[in-house]
C-alpha positions as CSV (number, residue, x, y, z in Angstrom):
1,X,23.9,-27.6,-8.7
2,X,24.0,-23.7,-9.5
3,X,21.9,-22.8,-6.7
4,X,23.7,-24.7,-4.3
5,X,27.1,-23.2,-5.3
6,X,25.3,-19.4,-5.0
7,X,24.1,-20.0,-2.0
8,X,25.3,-17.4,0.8
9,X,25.8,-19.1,4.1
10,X,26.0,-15.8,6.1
11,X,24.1,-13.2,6.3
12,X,24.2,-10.7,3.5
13,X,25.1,-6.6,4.1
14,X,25.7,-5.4,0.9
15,X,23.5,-5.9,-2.3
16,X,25.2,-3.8,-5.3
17,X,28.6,-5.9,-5.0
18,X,27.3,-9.4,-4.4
19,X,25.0,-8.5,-7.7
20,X,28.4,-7.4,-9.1
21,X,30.0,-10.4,-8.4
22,X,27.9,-13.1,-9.0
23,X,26.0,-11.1,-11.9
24,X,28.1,-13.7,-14.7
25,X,26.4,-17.0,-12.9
26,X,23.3,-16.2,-13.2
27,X,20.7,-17.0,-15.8
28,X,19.8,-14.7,-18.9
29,X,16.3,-13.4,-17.1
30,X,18.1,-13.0,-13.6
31,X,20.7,-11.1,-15.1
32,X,18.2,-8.8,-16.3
33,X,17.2,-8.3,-12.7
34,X,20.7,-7.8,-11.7
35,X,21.0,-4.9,-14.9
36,X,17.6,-2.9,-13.6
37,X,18.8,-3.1,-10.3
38,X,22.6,-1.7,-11.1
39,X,20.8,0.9,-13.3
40,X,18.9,2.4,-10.8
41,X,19.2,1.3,-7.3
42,X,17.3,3.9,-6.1
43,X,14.1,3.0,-8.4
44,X,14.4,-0.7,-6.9
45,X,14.8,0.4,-3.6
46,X,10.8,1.7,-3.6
47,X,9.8,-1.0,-6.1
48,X,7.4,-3.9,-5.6
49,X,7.8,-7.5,-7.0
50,X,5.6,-6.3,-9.8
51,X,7.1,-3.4,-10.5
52,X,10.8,-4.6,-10.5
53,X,9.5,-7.3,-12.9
54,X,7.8,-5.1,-15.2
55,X,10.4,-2.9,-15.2
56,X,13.4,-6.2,-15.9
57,X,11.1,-7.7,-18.3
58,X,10.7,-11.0,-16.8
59,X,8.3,-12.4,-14.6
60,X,7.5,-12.2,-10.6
61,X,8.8,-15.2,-10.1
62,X,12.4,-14.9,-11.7
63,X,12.7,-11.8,-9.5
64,X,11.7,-13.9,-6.0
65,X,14.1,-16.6,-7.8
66,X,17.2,-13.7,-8.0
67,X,16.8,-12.8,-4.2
68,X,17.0,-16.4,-3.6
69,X,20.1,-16.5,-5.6
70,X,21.7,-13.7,-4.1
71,X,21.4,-15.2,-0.7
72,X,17.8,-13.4,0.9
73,X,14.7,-15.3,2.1
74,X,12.3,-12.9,0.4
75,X,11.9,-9.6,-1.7
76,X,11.5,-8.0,1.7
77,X,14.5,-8.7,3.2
78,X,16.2,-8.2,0.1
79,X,15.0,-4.7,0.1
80,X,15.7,-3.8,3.5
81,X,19.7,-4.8,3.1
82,X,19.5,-2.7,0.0
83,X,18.2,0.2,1.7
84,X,21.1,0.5,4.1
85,X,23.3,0.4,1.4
86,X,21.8,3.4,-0.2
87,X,20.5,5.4,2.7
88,X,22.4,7.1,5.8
89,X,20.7,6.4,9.3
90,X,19.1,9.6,9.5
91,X,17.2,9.3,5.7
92,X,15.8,5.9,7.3
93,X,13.8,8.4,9.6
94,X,13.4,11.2,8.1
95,X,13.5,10.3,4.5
96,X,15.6,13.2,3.7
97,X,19.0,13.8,4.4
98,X,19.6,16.6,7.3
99,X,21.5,17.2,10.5
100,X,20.2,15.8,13.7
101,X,20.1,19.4,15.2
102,X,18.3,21.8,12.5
103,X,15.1,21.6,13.9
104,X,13.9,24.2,11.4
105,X,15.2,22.3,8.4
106,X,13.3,19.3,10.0
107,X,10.1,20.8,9.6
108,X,10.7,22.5,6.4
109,X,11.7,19.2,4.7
110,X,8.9,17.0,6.5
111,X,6.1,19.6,5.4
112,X,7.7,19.7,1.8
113,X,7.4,16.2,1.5
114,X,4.0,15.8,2.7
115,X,2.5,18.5,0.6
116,X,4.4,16.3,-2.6
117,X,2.7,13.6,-1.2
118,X,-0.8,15.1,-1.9
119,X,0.0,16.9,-5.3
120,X,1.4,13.2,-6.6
121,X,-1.4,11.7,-5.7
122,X,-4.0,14.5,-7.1
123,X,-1.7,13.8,-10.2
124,X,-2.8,9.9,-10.1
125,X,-6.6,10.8,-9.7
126,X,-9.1,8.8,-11.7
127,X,-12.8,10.4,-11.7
128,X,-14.3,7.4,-13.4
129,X,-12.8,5.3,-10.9
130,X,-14.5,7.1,-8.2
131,X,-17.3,7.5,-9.6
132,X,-17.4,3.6,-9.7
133,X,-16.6,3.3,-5.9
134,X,-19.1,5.2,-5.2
135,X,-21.7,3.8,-6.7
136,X,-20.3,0.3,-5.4
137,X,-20.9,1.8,-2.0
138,X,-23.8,3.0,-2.5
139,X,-25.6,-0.1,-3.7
140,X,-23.7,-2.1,-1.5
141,X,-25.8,-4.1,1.5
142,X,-22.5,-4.1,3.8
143,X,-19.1,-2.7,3.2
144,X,-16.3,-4.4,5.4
145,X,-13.2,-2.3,5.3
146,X,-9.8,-4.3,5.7
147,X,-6.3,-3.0,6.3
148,X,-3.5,-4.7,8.8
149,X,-1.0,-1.8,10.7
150,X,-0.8,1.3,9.8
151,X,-3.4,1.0,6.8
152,X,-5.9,-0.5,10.1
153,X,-5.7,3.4,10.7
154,X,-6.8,4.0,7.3
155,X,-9.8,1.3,7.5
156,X,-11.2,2.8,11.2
157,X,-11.0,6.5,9.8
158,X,-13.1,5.0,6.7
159,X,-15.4,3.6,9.5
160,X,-15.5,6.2,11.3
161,X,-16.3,8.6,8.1
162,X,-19.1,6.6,6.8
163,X,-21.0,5.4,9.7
164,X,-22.2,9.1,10.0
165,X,-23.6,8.6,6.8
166,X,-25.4,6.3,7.4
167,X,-24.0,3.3,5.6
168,X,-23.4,-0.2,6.5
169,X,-19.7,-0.2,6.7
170,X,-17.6,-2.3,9.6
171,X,-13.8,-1.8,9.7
172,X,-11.9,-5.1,10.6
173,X,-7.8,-5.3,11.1
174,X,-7.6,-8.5,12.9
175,X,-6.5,-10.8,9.5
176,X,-8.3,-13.9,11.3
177,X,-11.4,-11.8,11.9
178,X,-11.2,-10.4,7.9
179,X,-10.9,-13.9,6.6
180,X,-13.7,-15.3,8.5
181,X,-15.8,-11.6,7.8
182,X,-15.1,-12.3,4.2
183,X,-16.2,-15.8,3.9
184,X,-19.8,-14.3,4.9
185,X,-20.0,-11.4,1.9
186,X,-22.1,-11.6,-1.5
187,X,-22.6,-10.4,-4.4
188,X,-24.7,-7.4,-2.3
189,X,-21.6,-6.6,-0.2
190,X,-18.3,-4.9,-1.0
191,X,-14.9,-4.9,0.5
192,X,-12.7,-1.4,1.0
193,X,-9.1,-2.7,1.1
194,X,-6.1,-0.4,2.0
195,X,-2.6,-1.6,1.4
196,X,0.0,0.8,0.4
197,X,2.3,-1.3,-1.2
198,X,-0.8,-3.5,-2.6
199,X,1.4,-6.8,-1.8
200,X,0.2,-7.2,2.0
201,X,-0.3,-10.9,2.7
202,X,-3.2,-10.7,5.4
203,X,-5.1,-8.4,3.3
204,X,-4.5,-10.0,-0.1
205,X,-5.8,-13.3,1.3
206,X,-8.6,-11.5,2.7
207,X,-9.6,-10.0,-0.4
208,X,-9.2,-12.9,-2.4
209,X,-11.7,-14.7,0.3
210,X,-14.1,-11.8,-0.2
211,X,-13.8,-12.3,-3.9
212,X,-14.3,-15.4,-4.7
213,X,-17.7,-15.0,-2.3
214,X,-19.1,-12.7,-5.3
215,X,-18.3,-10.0,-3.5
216,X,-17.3,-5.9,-5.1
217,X,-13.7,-5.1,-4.3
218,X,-12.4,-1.5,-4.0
219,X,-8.5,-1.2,-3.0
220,X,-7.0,2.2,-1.6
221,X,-2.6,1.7,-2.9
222,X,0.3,3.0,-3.8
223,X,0.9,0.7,-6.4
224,X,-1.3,0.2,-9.6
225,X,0.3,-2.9,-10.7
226,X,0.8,-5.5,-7.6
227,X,-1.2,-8.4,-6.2
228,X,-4.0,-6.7,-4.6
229,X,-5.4,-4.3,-7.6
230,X,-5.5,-7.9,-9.6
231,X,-7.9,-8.8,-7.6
232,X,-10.0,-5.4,-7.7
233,X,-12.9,-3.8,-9.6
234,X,-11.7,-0.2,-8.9
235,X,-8.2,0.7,-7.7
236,X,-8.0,4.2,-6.6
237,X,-4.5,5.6,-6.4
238,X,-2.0,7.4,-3.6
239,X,1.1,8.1,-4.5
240,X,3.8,8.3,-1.5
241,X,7.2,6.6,-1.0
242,X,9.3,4.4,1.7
243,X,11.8,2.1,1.9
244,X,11.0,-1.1,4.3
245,X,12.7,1.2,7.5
246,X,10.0,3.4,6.9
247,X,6.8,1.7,7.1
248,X,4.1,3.3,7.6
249,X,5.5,7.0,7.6
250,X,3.0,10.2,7.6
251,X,3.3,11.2,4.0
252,X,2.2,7.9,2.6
253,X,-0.6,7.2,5.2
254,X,-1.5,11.3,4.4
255,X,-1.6,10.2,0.7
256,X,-3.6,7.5,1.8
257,X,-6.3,9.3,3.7
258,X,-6.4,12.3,1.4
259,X,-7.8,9.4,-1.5
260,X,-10.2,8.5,1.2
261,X,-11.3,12.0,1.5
262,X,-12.0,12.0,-2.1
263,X,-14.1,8.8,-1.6
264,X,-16.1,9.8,1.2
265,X,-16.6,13.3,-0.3
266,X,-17.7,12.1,-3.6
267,X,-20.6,9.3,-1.7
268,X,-21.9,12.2,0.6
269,X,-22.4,14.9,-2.2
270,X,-24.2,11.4,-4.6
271,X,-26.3,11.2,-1.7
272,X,-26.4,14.3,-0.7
273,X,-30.0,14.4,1.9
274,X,-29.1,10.9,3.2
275,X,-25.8,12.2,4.2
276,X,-27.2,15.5,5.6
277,X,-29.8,13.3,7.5
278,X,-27.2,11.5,8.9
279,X,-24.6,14.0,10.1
280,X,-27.3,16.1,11.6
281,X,-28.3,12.9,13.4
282,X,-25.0,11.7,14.3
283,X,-23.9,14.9,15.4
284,X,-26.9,14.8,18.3
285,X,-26.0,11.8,19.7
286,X,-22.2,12.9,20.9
287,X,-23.7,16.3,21.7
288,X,-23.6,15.2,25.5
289,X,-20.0,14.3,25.0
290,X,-18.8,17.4,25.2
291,X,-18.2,20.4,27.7
């Protein structure tokens, strides 16, 4: 059988050359993984499923079936080993390449990239879309705000913003607590999902709960075409990127709360005495809280 005699018993440390060398065995779709990939490792190496696929021409599934073929256990793990083969250590942590003792270049090339984090993402703004989430918000009987690790940040700053406005909104990043929360929504309710990468599983499954309850779905992403913005009615963009070493670095979770700014922003000017009402009010009851 031809996946039988592909199959890599050890671990594998290198992508480019195992693609190179068992690029003739595959089949005509995988190979046109295999050719994206060799293209342009780089664009691969910040790709989703979806996005590889799109950009191969084939479907999700022939690109989960390729990183079976070349020996990985998911798209995951075949991006991590593919980001060691194009990265040096010190880009895994900084995203940039520089010398582990210029503390000045440090900063210049951290604050460089998170101001190109915020200009890419103004870039990728939608007013009708936010216009739509905030009228979903604002007509919405409860809004449960999911995320799982660092987009749970994302999801208690959302809490945290709209409760002194005055709306219903409850942030939950326990995945058994958002699947049970979600089971409990209607067509009144609406669901504020954060996933950069859009392909979360906990917060995908959560969503599609949530949905199939009748319930509005707004996602926060990185990534207009993945599983989660399938399952929305408005998909508000960030643009940021990192390879799987990187998880959850400050540019893409500033890209992130920046589109959250634009949401909350946008719902406190459409209702602008309620939200004045509110702060005022919310604002008195933490006056004691401080010297």
């Amino acid at each position: 059988m031809k996946g039988k005699e592909l199959k890599v018993k050890e671990p594998v440390t290198s992508v480019l050359p195992l693609v190179r060398s068992l690029y003739a065995s595959l089949t005509k779709s995988e190979r046109k993984v295999g050719e994206t990939l060799l293209k342009d490792p780089q664009q691969a190496l910040y790709a989703t499923v979806s996005d590889l696929a799109e950009a191969s021409g084939v479907g999700e599934t022939t690109v989960l079936r390729f990183c079976r073929e070349m020996g990985f256990r998911s798209y995951q793990e075949f991006r991590l080993v593919l980001s060691r083969d194009l990265m040096r250590p010190e880009e895994h942590l900084s995203g940039f390449e520089i010398a582990q003792d210029d503390l000045s270049a440090l900063a210049h090339g951290l604050t460089t990239t998170n101001a190109k984090a915020l200009q890419d993402t103004l870039a990728l703004f939608d007013p009708q879309a936010l216009k739509r989430a905030v009228d979903i918000l604002l007509t919405s009987r409860r809004v449960h705000v999911y995320g799982v690790g660092s987009s749970g940040v994302a999801a208690q700053d959302a809490k945290y913003k709209f409760i002194r406005m005055g709306l219903p909104v409850e942030a939950i990043t326990d995945p058994h607590l958002q699947a049970m929360s979600a089971t409990t929504l209607g067509s009144e309710d609406a669901v504020l999902a954060f996933s950069f990468s859009g392909s979360t599983k906990d917060t995908f499954d959560s969503v599609k709960l949530a949905r199939a309850a009748g319930a509005r779905i707004i996602c926060i992403t990185a990534h207009a075409r993945s599983p989660l913005t399938r399952l929305a009615d408005v998909v508000l963009l960030n643009a940021a990127r990192e390879t799987p070493l990187q998880g959850g670095n400050l540019s893409s979770r500033i890209a992130q709360l920046h589109v959250l700014d634009f949401l909350y922003t946008a719902t406190a000017l459409a209702a602008r005495d309620r939200a004045l009402h509110f702060a005022e009010q919310t604002a008195k009851a933490v006056l004691d809280k401080l010297y």
